[in-house]
N, C-alpha and C positions, 0 to 999 in steps of 0.2 A: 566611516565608522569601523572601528577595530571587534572583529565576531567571532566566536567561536561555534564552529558547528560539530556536535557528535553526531555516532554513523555516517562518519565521514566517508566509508565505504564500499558501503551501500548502495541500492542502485541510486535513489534520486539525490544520494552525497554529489557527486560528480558535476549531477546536470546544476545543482542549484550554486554550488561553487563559481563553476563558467559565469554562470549570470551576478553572484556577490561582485566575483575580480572587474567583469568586463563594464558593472556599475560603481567601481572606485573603491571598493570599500577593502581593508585590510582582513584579509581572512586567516584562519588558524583552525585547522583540520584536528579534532582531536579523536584517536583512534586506537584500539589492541596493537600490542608488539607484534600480536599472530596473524593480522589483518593484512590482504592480499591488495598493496596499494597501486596496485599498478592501473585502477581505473583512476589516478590521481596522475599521468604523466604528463606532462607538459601544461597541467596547472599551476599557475604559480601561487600556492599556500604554505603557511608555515603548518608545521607539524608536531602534533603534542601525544606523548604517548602516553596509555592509561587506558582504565574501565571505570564507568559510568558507577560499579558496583564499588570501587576504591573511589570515600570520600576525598582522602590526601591529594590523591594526584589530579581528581578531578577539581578541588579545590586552586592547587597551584596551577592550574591550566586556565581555570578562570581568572584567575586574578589579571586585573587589569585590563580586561574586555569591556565593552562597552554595551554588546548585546550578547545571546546564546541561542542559537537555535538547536535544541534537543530532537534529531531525529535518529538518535539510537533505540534500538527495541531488541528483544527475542524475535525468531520469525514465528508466525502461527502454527507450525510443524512441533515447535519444541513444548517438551514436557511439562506440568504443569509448575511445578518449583522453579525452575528455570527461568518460564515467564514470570511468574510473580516476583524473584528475585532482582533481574532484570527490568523489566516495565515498569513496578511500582517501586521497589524500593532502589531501585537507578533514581529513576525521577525524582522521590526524593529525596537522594544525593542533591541531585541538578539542582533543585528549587532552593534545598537547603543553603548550597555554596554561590547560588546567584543573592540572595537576601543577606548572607553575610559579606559578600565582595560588593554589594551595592549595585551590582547590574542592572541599568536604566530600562533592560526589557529581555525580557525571557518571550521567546516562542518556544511550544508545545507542538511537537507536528505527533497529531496521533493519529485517527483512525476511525472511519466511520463507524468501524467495528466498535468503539467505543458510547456509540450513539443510540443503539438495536438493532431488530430488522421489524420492520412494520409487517404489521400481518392482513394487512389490504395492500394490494400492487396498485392500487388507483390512487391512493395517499402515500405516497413517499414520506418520511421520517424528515423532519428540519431538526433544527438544535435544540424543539424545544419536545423532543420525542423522550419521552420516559422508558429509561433504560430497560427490559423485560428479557435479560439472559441471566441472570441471576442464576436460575433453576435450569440451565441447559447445556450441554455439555462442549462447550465454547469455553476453555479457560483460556484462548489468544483475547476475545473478547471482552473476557470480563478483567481482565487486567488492563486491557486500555481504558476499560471504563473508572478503575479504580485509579487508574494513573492519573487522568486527569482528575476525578477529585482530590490526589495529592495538590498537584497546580491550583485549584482553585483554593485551597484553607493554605497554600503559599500569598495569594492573591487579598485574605481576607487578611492575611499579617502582613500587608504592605508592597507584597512582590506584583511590580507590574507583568503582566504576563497576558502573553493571547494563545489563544489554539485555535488548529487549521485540523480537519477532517478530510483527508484526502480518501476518494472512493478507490474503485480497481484501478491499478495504474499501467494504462499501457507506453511502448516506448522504448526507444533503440538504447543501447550501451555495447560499445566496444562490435562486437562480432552477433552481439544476440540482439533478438527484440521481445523484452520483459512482456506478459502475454500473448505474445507467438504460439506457445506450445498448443492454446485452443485451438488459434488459426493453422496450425498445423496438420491441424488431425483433419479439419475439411479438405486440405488438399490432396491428404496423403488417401485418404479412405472412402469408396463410393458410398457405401453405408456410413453414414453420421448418425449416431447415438448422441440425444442430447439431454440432460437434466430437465427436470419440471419447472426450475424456479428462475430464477435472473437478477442479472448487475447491474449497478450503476459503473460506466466504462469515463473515464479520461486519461489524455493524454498527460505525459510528466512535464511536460516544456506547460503546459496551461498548471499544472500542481505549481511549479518553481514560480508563475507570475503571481497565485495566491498566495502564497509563502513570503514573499516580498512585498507585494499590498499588504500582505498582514502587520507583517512588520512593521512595515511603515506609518502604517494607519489604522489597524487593527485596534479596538477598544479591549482596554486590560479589564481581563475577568471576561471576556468573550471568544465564544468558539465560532467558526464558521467553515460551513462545508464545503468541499470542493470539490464536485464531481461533475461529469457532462451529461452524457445518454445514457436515460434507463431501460434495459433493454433484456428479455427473455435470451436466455441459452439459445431458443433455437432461432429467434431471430437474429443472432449475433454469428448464429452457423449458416442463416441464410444469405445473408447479407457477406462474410464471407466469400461463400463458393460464387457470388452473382460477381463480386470484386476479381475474384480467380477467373472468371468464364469456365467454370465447370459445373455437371450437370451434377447432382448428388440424392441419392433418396435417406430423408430424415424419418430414422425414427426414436421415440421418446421410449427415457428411462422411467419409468414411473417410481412412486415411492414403494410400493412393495417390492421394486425388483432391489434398488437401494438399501433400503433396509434389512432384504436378507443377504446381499450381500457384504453389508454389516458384521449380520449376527457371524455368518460364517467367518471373515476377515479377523472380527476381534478374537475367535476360537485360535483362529490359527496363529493369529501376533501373540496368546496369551502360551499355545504351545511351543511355538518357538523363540521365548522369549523378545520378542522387535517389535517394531511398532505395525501396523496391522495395514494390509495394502487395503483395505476400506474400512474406516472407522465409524462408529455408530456418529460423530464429529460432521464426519461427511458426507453421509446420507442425512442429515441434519441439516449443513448447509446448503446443500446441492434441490433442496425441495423447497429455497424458500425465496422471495422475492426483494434482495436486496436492493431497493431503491431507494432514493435520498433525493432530496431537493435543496439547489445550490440559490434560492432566490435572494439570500441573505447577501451572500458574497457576490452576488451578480449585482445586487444595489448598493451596496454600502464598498465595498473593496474593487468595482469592476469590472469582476470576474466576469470572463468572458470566453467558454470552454468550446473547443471543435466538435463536431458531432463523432459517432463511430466511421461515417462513412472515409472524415478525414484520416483517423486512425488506418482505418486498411489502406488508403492510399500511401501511407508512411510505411506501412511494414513493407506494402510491394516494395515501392523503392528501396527499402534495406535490403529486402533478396535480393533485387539490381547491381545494390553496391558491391554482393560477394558474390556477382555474375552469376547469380539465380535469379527466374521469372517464375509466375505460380506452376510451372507445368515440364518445368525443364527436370526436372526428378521423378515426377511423377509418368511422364508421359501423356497425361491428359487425364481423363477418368479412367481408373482403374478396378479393379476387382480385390478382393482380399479380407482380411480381418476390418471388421468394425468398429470403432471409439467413441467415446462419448465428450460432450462438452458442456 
């Protein structure tokens, strides 16, 4: 099958490539001329240059593909015009120019973020959660949510199309490992500072087999989730340091300490014109209970996601690869400033 995929790269551009080529299929990487391709080496794809935001080039890029998977985005850092620029009105670029080239299937990779956050941790959010960030200061979110209703009124005018909801994604590229930074701060710091609230964690090799069952079998006009373990900050820091064999004492960031770290942060990004080293955003997100349940995609698509504990067994082995183990920088448990996760 001849594909084009945007955000080609990206982190999970790379990993789901490997898996297109090494499953037969004719790929075509469509990406910015400013875009850093070097996590594309020794793939063999063709390459289309363009932004999702240019109908034109996005247009002759499609042409003649047979499917699209859309996993370009803004990151959830950037401004709010930006995203809505990007998110929504990219996508519908994508939907528009897959419905006039006739593309037999559009995938949508978007975002749990686009789904809510429930606000009981004993009920996870499925796909059939009513979206409730409207009113909250998540503009990463609410543009994935609007995004996909671009896709779905493409879908009501005929455009086949699925969406996948990938949760946190952890998982190696190149020299780094994409969620590392949390597992970081356990190893580096005796004192562990952790958040009130928690994620749903999977690995990007289990995102790339949903992505691909979707494709392939995914019902048009259908979202499905794709996350593993729902899991508390500080269990995700406990669990950590027990993987490190280090000793660590946890304590929590509560939401009042969050929140005025807020107020102060936005005073200070408002004084210094930048963006605020703690946003009212993220003491927002850091209090609240991001969990999701993948049961939809675990019956109907397969899915079939690793737990956390296999994720930590992956990131050690990347320290391994760049001959680091948990403790070889650290020296074992040490003393010093505190961090949070």
């Amino acid at each position: 099958m001849k594909i084009l995929v945007s955000g080609a790269t990206g982190f999970l551009g790379p990993h789901l490539f490997r898996r297109l080529v090494d499953d037969g299929h004719d790929v075509t990487a469509f990406h910015r001329a400013t875009s850093d391709t070097s996590v594309l080496a020794g793939i063999p794809v063709r390459r289309r240059i363009g932004d999702i935001t240019d109908p034109a080039a996005l247009a002759q890029a499609i042409r003649g593909q047979e499917a699209v998977v859309h996993a370009a985005a803004a990151p959830s850092s950037g401004a709010a015009g930006l995203l809505y620029q990007v998110n929504i009105e990219g996508t519908r670029n994508v939907v528009e120019a897959c419905r006039r080239q006739r593309v037999a299937r559009l995938l949508h990779v978007s975002s749990t973020a686009a789904v809510g956050i429930p606000e009981d941790p004993a009920r996870p959010a499925d796909e059939q959660f009513c979206f409730n960030l409207e009113d909250s200061p998540l503009p990463y979110h609410i543009s994935k949510h609007r995004a996909e209703e671009v896709v779905m009124r493409g879908v009501a005018e005929g455009q086949d199309a699925v969406i996948v909801n990938p949760c946190g994604i952890f998982g190696p590229l190149g020299s780094r490992y994409r969620g590392g930074e949390a597992l970081e701060r356990v190893r580096r710091k005796r004192i562990v500072h952790y958040y009130c609230g928690g994620v749903c964690v999977v690995h990007v090799a289990d995102v790339v087999d949903g992505i691909v069952a979707a494709l392939e079998r995914g019902g048009s006009g259908e979202r499905y989730i794709l996350g593993g373990e729902n899991l508390s900050f500080r269990e995700m820091a406990e669990k950590t340091a027990a993987v490190a064999g280090l000793r660590r004492v946890f304590v929590p960031a509560p939401p009042i300490v969050t929140g005025l770290a807020a107020l102060l942060g936005e005073a200070w990004g408002r004084l210094q014109r930048r963006r605020p080293w703690v946003s009212h955003a993220d003491h927002y997100y850091a209090n609240r209970f991001h969990f999701y349940d993948s049961a939809k995609a675990r019956r109907t698509l397969g899915f079939c996601p690793r737990g956390f504990d296999a994720i930590l067994q992956d990131w050690v082995r990347s320290l391994a690869r760049f001959d680091e183990s948990p403790r070889n920088r650290t020296g074992g448990p040490v003393g010093g400033d505190s961090q949070s996760m």
